[in-house]
N, C-alpha and C positions, 0 to 999 in steps of 0.2 A: 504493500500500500504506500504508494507517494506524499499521504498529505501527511506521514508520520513524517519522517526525514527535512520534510519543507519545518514543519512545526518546530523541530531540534533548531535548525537553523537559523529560525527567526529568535527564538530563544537566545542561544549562541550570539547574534548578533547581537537583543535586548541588555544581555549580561555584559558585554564589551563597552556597550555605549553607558551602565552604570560605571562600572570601573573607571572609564576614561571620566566619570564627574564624580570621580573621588566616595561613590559610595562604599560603604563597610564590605570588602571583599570575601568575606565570611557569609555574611547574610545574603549576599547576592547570590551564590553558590549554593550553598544551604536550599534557599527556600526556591529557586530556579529547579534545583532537581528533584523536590517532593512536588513542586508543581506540574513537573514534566511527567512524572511517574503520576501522576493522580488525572490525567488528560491521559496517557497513554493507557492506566487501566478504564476510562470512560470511552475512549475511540476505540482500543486496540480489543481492548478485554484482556490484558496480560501484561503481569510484572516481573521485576529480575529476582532468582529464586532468592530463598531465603533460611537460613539454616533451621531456626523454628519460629516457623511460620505462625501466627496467632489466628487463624483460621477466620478474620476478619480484614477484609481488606483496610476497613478504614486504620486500625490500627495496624497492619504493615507497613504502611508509609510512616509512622513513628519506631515500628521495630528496625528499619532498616538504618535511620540513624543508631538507636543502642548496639546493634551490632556493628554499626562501622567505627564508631567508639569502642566498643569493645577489641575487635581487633587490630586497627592500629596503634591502639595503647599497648597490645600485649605484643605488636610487633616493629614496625618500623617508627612509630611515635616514640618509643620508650627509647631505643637508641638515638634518636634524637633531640630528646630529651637531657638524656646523661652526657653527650656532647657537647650541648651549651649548656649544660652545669660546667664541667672540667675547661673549656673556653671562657668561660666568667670565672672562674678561679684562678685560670694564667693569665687574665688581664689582672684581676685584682694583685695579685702578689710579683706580679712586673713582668714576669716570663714571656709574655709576648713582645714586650719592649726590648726583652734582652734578644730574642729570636731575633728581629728586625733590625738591630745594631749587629750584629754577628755576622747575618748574611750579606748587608749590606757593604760590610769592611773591605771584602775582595776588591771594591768595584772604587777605590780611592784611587789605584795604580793606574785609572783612568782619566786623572784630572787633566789632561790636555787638551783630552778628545771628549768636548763634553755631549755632543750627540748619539757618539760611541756610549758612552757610558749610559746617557738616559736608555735608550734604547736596551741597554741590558737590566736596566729595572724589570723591565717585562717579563723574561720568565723567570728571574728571581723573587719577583713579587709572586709570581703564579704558583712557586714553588712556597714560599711561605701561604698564598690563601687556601695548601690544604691542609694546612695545620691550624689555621686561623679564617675558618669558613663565612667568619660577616666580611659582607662586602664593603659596608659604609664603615667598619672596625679597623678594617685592613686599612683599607681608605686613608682613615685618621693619623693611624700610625704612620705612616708613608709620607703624611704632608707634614708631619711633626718632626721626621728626622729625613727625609731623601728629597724633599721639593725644597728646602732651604738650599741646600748643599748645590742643587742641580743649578737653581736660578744666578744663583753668585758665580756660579762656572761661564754664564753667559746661555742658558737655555732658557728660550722664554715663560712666563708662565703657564701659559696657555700649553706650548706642549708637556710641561713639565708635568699637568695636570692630567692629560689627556693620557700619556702614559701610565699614571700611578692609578688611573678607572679602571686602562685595558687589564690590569694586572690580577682584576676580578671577574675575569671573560669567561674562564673556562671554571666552571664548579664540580669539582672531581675528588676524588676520594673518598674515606668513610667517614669522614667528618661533613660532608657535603649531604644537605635534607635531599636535594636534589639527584646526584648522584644514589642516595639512598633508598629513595622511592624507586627511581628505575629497576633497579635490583631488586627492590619486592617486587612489583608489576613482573619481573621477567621468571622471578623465584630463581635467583642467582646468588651467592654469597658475595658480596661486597669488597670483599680484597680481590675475589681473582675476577669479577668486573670489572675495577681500577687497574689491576697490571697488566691481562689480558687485554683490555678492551679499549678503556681512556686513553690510559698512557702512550700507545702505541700512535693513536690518531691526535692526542692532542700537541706531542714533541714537533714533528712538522707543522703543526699549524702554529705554536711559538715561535716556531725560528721563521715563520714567512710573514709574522706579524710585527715583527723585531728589526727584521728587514726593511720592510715595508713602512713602520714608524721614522727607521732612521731617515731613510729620503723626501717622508712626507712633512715631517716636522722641520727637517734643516731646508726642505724650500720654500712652506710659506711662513716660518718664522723669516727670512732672508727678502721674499717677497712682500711681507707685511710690513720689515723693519720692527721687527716683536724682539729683539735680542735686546739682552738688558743685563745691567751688572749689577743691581741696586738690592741691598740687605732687604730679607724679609725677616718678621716674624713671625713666627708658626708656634708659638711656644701651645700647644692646645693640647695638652698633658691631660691627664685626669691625676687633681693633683693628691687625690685619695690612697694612690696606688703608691706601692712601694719601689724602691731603685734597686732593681734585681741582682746580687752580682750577674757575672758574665758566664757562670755555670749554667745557668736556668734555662737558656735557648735550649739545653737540651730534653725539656720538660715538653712542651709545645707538641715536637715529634716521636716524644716516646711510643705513645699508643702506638703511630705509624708504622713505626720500627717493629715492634713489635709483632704487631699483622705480620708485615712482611718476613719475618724471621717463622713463625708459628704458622707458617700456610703452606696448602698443599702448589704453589706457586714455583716457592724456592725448592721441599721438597728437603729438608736438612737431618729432619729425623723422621727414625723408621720404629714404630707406625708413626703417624702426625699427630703432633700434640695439636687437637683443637683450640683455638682461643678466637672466642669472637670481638666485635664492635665493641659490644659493652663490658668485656672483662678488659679488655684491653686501655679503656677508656679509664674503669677502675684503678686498676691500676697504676695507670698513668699518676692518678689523682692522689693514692697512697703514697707516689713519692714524692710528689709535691710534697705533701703533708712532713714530711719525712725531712725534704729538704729544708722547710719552714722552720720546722721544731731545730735544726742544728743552727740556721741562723740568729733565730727569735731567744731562744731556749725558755719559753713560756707557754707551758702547755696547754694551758686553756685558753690563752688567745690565739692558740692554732686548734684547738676544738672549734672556737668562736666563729673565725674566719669560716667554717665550713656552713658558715649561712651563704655564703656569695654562690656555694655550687648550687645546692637546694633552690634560690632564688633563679638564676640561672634559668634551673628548670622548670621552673613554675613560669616565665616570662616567656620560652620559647613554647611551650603550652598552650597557651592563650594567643600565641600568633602563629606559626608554622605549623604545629600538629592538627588545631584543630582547623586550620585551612582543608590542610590533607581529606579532614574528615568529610568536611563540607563538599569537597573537588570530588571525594569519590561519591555521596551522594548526587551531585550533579553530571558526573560520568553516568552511574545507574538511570537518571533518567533519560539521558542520551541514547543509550542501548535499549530502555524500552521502549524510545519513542521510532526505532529503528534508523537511527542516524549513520552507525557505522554498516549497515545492512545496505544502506542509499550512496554510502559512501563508496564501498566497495562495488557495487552493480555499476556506479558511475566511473569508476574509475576502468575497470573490465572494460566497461562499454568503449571508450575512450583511448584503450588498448594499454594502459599505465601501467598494470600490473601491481606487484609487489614495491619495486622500484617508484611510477609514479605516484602512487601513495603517499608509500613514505618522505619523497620529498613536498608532497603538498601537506603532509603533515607537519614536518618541520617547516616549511613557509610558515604554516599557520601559527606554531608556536613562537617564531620569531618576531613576527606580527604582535603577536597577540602581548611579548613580551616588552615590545617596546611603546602597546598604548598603554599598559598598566603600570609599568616602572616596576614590575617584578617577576623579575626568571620564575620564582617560586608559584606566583598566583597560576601563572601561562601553564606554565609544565603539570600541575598536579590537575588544573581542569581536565586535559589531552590525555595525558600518560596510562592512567587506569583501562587508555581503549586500546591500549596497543597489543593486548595477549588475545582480545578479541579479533581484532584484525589481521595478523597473523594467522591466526588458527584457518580463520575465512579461508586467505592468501594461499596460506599451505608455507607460509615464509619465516623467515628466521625470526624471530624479533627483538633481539638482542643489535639486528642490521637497522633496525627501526627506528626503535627508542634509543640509540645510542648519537648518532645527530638530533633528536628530537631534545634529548638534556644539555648537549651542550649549545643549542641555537634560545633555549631557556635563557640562560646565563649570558651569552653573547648581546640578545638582545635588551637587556638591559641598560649594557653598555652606549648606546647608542640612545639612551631615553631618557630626554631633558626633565622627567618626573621621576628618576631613577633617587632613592635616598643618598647613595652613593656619588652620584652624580652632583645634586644640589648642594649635598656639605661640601665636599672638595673644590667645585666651582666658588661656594661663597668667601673659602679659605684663601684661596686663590684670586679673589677678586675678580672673576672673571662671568662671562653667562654661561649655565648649560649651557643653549642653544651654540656658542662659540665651541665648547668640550665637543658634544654629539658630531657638531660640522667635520671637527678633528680627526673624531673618529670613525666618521661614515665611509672612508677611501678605504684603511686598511681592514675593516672589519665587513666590509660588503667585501674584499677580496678571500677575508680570509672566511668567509659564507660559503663562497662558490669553491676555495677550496677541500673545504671539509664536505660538503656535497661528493664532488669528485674521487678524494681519501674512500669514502665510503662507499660510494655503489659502483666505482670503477674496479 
């Protein structure tokens, strides 16, 4: 039946056009897909099943929220949860500040060559945003210690800026809601996702974006006349936080390390010690604790301190998880009102196949990413359809959803309503609309070539 598919549609459109005026993206989502599913059971006469069903329709459309609450709590919510706890607690006690002076130090031996050098912020920052997965966090950090440094070299603000956004282009790893979610959706484990899968497509698309930055910023900084040698201040500390020694960068990527050590990836022992996201994260967090207590040597104010994890997670709760929950109730009514059913016949029809889908999915999510100002909102709307469309297909879906999260992230970057975007431009004194411009050259190339990485 067509007028299901047309109906998702309009919906889909409805929801974009709230988003773009700043409505509560939670609520939009939420009640978008119990609307769709409560039209879908009055046209279609059929809902998406249900583990136990209450053998009343009107309350199924309330049980399919309790259950999607219930399950992403007890799965991909809860490791994202413990995540921005252990990230709110290396901000709190300096570890991310020490990260970010550490990694950054390599890149002094460049003071000649300061386009050279800006341009290798990029996948060093990239490399730190997986251990430090806010983008407006990372953000901060980076204008508070690398945009001083860069502008006084003689790099204008503008690219200085535009640089230290792209650095939160690509959202990968297990620390990543983003990356995370893909990997439920596909039922993958999460490390061998990231080494398998990310890693491999995101390395070239650093080095062609790094590239790409250096030429594009040293010729309309040169053309604009933007070069400038003039002291900033950036001092935007949180001046709450403690001065880390210089041991603590290695707190940041312990989890990381970890994973990578404890997976069937490396392969180092025989049988494999399982360790997941969240022990790893744990962990992590024990030796913070640990490192604290030999600094501090005051045990209950490092008891104390473990409200910053707790808080943490309670903050990313109430904004990213319960997104999740909301995005997959509004996926559910999309698949009842038969959207990806309409999608897939039209795309067949069309002759696109597997292939053309998947890149008009990732259009759409990149789209979709840059009228909201958030990879996150974009991705978890889509991403829930991708096991179904697949299935349809007969096609891989890990070929799918894997451009689909990172054009998430990407598009972002280029979204003058971006959080990330707006703090760093005002830091900088400059407009989004000038950053986005910036970065509309290298990141439309590096679109097309992570298209190409993938389905060629």
């Amino acid at each position: 039946m067509i007028a299901g598919p047309i109906i998702a549609l309009l919906f889909v459109s409805f929801a974009v056009w709230l988003l773009m005026r700043k409505y509560n993206a939670i609520a939009v989502l939420l009640f978008g897909g119990v609307i769709m599913q409560v039209v879908a059971y009055f046209l279609l006469d059929k809902l998406p099943k249900l583990k136990a069903p209450t053998n009343l329709a009107y309350f199924d459309f309330v049980q399919y929220i309790t259950e999607a609450l219930a399950d992403t709590n007890a799965g991909v919510g809860l490791v994202i949860m413990i995540i921005s706890g252990f990230v709110a607690y290396m901000d709190k006690i300096g570890a991310s500040d020490a990260l970010v002076n550490a990694a950054m130090k390599p890149l002094t031996v460049l003071k000649k060559y300061p386009y050279v050098l800006a341009s290798l912020v990029l996948p060093l920052g990239q490399f730190l945003f997986i251990s430090i997965p806010s983008a407006a966090g990372l953000g901060l950090l980076l204008m508070a210690s690398v945009f001083p440094i860069l502008v006084s070299l003689g790099v204008s603000r503008l690219s200085a800026v535009s640089l230290i956004t792209a650095t939160t282009a690509f959202g990968i790893g297990p620390a990543s809601a983003i990356a995370l979610s893909a990997a439920s959706v596909i039922e993958m484990d999460i490390t061998g996702f990231f080494f398998q899968f990310q890693i491999p497509k995101v390395i070239p698309l650093s080095i062609a974006l790094t590239i790409s930055y250096f030429f594009v910023n040293r010729y309309y900084d040169k053309k604009n006349n933007l070069v400038n040698l003039e002291e900033v201040g950036t001092n935007h500390k949180n001046e709450s936080k403690e001065t880390a020694p210089g041991i603590y960068a290695i707190l940041p990527i312990l989890p990381l390390v970890l994973l990578l050590v404890f997976s069937d990836f490396v392969g180092l022992f025989e049988p494999v010690i399982k360790l997941d996201t969240n022990a790893a994260m744990i962990l992590g967090l024990f030796a913070a604790l640990l490192f604290e207590l030999i600094r501090v040597k005051d045990l209950k104010k490092v008891f104390t301190s473990l409200d910053v994890f707790w808080n943490g997670m309670a903050d990313i709760f109430k904004s990213v998880v319960v997104l999740i929950i909301a995005a997959d109730i509004f996926s559910k009514g999309l698949i009842a009102l038969g959207f990806i059913d309409g999608l897939v016949q039209i795309s067949q029809g069309l002759g696109f196949g597997a292939v053309g889908i998947g890149i008009v999915m990732t259009v759409m999510i990149f789209l979709a990413s840059i009228l909201m100002g958030s990879g996150n909102a974009a991705f978890f709307a889509f991403g829930p359809l991708v096991q179904k469309i697949a299935s349809e297909l007969g096609a891989d879906a890990v070929t799918i959803i894997l451009p689909m999260s990172l054009a998430a992230s990407m598009g972002r970057t280029v979204s003058p309503i971006a959080g990330v975007l707006v703090a760093t431009a005002s830091i900088a004194k400059v407009t989004p609309i000038d950053v986005v411009k910036r970065n509309a050259i290298p990141f439309g190339i590096g679109f097309v070539l992570m298209l190409l990485f993938n389905y060629l």
